[in-house]
N, C-alpha and C positions, 0 to 999 in steps of 0.2 A: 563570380567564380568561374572563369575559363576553364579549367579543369572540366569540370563540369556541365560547362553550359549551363550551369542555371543556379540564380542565385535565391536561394531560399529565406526567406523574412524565417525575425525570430520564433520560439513555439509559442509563444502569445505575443498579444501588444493589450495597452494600456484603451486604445482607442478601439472599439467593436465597431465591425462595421454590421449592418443592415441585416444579411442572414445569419450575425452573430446571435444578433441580441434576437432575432424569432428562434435560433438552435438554446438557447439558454431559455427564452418563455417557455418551447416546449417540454425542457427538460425538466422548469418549476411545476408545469400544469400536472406532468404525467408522472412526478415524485407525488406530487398532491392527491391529484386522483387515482394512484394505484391502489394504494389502501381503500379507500372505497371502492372501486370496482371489483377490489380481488383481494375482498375482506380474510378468504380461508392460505391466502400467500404472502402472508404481510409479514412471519420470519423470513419467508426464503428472500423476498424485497429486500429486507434488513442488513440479509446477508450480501446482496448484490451490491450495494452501497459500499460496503466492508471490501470486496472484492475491488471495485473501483478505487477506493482509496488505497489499497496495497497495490494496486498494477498502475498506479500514476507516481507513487511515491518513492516506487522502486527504479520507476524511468530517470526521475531525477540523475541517481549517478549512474544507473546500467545503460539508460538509451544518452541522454544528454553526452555524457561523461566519459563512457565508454570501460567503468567499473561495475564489473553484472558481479555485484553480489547475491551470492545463495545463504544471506546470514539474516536479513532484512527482520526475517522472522521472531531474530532474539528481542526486540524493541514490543514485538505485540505482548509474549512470553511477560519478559518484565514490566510491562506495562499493567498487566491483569495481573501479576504479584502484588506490586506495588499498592493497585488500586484495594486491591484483599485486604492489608495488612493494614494503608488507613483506615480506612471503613470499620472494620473492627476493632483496631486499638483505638481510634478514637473516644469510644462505650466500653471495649471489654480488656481484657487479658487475652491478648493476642492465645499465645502456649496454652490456656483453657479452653481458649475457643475451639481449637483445634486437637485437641486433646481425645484420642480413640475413646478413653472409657465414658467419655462426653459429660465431663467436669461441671458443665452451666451449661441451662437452655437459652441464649440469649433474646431478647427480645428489642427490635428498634419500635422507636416512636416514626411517625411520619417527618418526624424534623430531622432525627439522628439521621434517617437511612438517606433522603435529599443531600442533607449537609455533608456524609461522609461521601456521596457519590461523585458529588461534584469538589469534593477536596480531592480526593482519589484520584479523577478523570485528571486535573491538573497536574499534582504530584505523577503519576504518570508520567505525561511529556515529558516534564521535565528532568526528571529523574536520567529517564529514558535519551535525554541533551545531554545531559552528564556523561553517559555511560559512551555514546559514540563518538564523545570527545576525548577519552580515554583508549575506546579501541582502536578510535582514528589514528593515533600516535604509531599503532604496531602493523594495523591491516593495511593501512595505504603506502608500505613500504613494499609491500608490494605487487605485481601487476597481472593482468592477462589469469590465464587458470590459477595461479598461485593462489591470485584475489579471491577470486572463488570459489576454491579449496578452503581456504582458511578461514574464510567468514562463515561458511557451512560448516566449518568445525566448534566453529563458536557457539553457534546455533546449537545443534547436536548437544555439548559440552555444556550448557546452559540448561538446558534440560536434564541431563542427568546431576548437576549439581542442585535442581532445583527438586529433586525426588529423593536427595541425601538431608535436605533442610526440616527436621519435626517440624518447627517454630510453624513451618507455612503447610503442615499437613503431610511432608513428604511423600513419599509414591502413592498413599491412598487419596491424596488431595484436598481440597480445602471446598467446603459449600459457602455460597454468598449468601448476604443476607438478601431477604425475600423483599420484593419490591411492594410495597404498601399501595396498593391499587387493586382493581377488581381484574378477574382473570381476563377480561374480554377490552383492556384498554393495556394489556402488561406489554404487548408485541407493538402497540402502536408506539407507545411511549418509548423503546428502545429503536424503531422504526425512524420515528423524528430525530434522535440524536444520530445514527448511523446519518441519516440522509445531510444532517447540515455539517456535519465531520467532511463527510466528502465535497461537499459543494465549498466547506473554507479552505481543504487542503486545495480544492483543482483555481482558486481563482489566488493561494499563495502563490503556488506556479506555474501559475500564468505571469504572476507581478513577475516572478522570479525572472523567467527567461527573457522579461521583455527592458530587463535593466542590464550593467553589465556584466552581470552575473552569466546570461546566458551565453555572452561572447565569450566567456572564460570558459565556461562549460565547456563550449565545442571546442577551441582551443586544445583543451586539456585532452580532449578524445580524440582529435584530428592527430596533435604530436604533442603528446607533453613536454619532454627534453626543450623542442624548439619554445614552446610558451613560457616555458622556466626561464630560457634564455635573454625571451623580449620582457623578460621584468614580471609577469604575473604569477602573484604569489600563488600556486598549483595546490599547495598542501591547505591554505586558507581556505578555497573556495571548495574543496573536494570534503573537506571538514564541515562548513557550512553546510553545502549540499545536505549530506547523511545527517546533520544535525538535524534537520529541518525534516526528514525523512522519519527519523527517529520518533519527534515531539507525537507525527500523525498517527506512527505506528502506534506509540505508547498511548495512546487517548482511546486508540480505536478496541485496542486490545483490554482494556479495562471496562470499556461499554461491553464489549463482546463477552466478558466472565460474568458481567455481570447478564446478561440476556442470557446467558446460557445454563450459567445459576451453579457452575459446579467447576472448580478448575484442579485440573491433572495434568502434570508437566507432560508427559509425555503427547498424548491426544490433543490436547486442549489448548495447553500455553504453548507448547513448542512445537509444533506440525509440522517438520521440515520437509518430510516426503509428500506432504500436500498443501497446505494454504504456502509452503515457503518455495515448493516448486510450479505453484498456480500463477502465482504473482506475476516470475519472470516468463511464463507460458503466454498470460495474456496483452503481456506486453508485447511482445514479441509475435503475436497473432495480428494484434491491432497493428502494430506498426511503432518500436521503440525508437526514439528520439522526436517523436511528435506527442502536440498536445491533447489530441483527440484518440491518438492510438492506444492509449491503455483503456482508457475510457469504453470506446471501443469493445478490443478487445475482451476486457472484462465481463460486458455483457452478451455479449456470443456465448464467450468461455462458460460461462455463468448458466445461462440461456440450456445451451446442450449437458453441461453435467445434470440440472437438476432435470431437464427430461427425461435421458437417458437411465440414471437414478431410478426414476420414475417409472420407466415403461421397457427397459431393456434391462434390469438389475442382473447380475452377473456381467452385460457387456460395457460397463457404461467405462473401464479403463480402456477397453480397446479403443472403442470412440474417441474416447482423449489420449488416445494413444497416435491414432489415426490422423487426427487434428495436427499434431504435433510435428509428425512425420510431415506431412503434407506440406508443412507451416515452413520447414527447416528448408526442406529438398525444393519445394517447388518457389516459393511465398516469402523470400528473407526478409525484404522489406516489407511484411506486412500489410495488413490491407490498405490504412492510412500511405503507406508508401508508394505502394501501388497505385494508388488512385491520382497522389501528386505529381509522379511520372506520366499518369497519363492522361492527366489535367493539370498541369502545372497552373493554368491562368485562373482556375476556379476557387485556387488557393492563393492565390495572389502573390507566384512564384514566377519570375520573370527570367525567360529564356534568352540564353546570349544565341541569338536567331546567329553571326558571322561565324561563331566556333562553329555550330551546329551544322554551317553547309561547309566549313572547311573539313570537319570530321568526315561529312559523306562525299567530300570529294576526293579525300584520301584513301 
């Protein structure tokens, strides 16, 4: 890339090299051993995982792609609907379950509540493929703030449609069923599923960008028109992309109702002003269009709200307010980005050294 001076490898490859695969040991060690070390943090862990898989998933079209959706959120939303409504119609009547003057007490067996969770968790995704192949058709016509406007409307729009619905509890919400386990294994067990959610979504794309899916990708964010032109089909891959985004969302969002034990459209399923604007915060911290930048990101992002939370409570928006600020004005390309500019070779990003001295001799 003359332009540039420097031509950047895909956000993954297929083949790890050496301080890959010790960056992936350490990351299995220290998912394994956090719960044991830091037995009284193993929700807020939980949630860290969750947080990673939403600022990786969103990079997909916001950093890759160069479509920052602020709608991401509706796939979590309907994902933890969906997962509600198997779960419980599987055993009950859906409209009694959920019924104010509280119609039936229901009761799962140890089988029901597994079988529905894991039919849920899948329904889910999939559902969740359906639905951004649907919206795909309307959102990705069009571009830049438009895109982002309009997917946040969606978001938004989703949740107040989802607090007009009895069937699902409407504005007063819906309770999950109780997870059949002892209080002091209930955080681990949603801990495990969070942690290998995210480790399947970060190694899909990985595959993803490292086939030619990722040349599309950037393609489509460098110039679209022009990549429409050399023959690649723009609406295919920008469709796939968010589908793929969607399945993660939708999975994660229904583990997440279910750990939490109680879902309200507003707060809960649909969070726009927070889990929907964290996402693109910590992408964008870490460094969006890289594969380590959400990742990243996330955990900083993650790191400072829940201390700040903790020890600064009234300041803990400034803080993240601060972060932000900081992030935009000083920091665009993020930390990951920052560091590849200024270790290009530690990334295994190869400088065109002739532009390079013809730039400084100009």
């Amino acid at each position: 890339m003359a332009a540039n001076s420097i031509a950047a490898p895909a956000a993954g490859g297929t083949v790890m090299t050496k301080n890959q695969t010790l960056l992936y040991l350490a990351i299995a060690v220290s998912g394994v051993l956090g719960p044991i070390l830091f037995p009284n943090y193993i929700q807020q862990m939980a949630v860290l995982w969750v947080m990673v898989l939403m600022a990786s998933t969103w990079d997909i079209t916001g950093g890759q792609m160069g479509y920052n959706s602020l709608g991401n959120i509706t796939f979590f939303g309907v994902g933890m609907y969906v997962s509600a409504v198997i779960q419980v119609s599987m055993f009950y009547d859906i409209g009694l379950y959920t019924a104010s003057y509280g119609a039936i007490k229901p009761e799962f067996t140890d089988e029901q509540y597994f079988t529905g969770l894991a039919m849920g968790i899948l329904a889910a995704g999939v559902v969740c493929v359906v639905l951004a192949r649907l919206l795909g058709t309307v959102v990705f016509g069009l571009r830049g703030p438009y895109f982002a406007i309009g997917t946040l409307g969606v978001a938004i729009a989703a949740g107040q449609i989802a607090g007009t619905i009895d069937t699902i509890g409407g504005g007063a919400g819906i309770s999950m069923p109780f997870l059949p386990l002892d209080i002091q294994y209930r955080s681990i067990f949603f801990y495990i599923i969070c942690f290998s959610l995210a480790i399947l979504s970060h190694f899909t794309i990985r595959w993803m960008f490292s086939t030619q899916f990722g040349l599309a990708a950037n393609a489509i964010r460098d110039d679209e028109d022009k990549a429409e032109a050399m023959g690649i089909p723009t609406m295919k891959y920008k469709q796939f992309g968010w589908g793929v985004a969607a399945f993660y969302m939708g999975c994660i969002g229904a583990v997440f109702g279910n750990m939490v034990g109680y879902i309200e459209p507003i707060e809960v399923a649909f969070p726009a002003p927070t889990f929907g604007i964290f996402m693109v915060a910590m992408a964008l911290l870490g460094g969006k269009g890289t594969l380590w930048g959400p990742v990243l990101g996330a955990v900083l992002f993650h790191v400072v709200k829940e201390t700040t939370w903790t020890y600064l409570l009234g300041w803990q928006w400034v803080a993240l307010g601060l972060i932000l600020i900081v992030n935009i004005v000083y920091f665009q390309q993020g930390i990951m980005g920052w560091l590849q500019t200024k270790y290009p070779e530690k990334f295994g990003i190869v400088v065109d050294q002739s532009t390079t001295q013809a730039k400084e001799e100009a």
